[in-house]
C-alpha positions, 0 to 999 in steps of 0.5 A, spaced: 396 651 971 389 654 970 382 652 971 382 651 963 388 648 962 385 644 968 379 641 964 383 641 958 388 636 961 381 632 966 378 631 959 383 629 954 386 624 960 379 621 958 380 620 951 382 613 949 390 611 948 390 613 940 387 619 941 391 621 947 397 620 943 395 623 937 392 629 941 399 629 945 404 629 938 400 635 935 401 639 941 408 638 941 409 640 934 406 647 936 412 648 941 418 645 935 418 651 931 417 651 923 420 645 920 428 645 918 428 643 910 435 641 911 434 637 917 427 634 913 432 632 908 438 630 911 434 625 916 429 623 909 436 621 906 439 617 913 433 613 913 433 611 906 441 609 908 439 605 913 434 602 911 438 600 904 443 597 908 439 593 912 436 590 905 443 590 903 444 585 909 438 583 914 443 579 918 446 586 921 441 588 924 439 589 932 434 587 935 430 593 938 432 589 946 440 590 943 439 598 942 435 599 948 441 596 951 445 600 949 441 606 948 440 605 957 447 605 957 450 610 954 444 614 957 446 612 964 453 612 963 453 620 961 449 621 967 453 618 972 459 621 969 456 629 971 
């Protein structure tokens, strides 16, 4: 890392919470490339099903404990399979 990235980060790290985290997602969305218009609607149109399917029956859903659970083990799982 450079001197100037140096600084850069030394004074962002002072930045209050919100700030780092808006500072940190811009900077990411530099490195994503332009936006893919098929992949902006196919994930506009997968929100609007969830979210029409939860309205449908709220009772379906998962608690975030539940999904973090699954998400860990499937993550996990694959991990210690390579």
């Amino acid at each position: 890392m450079t001197q100037r990235s140096q600084k850069l980060l030394t004074e962002a790290l002072l930045l209050p919470e919100k700030e780092r985290v808006e500072l940190a997602s811009e900077l990411l969305a530099t490195l994503d490339g332009p936006p893919d218009a098929d992949a902006e609607k196919l994930w506009a149109e997968e929100i609007a099903r969830r979210l029409d399917e939860y309205e449908k029956d709220p009772s379906k859903a998962e608690t975030w404990d539940l999904v973090k659970a699954r998400i860990e083990r499937e993550v996990w799982g694959k991990k210690n399979k390579s």
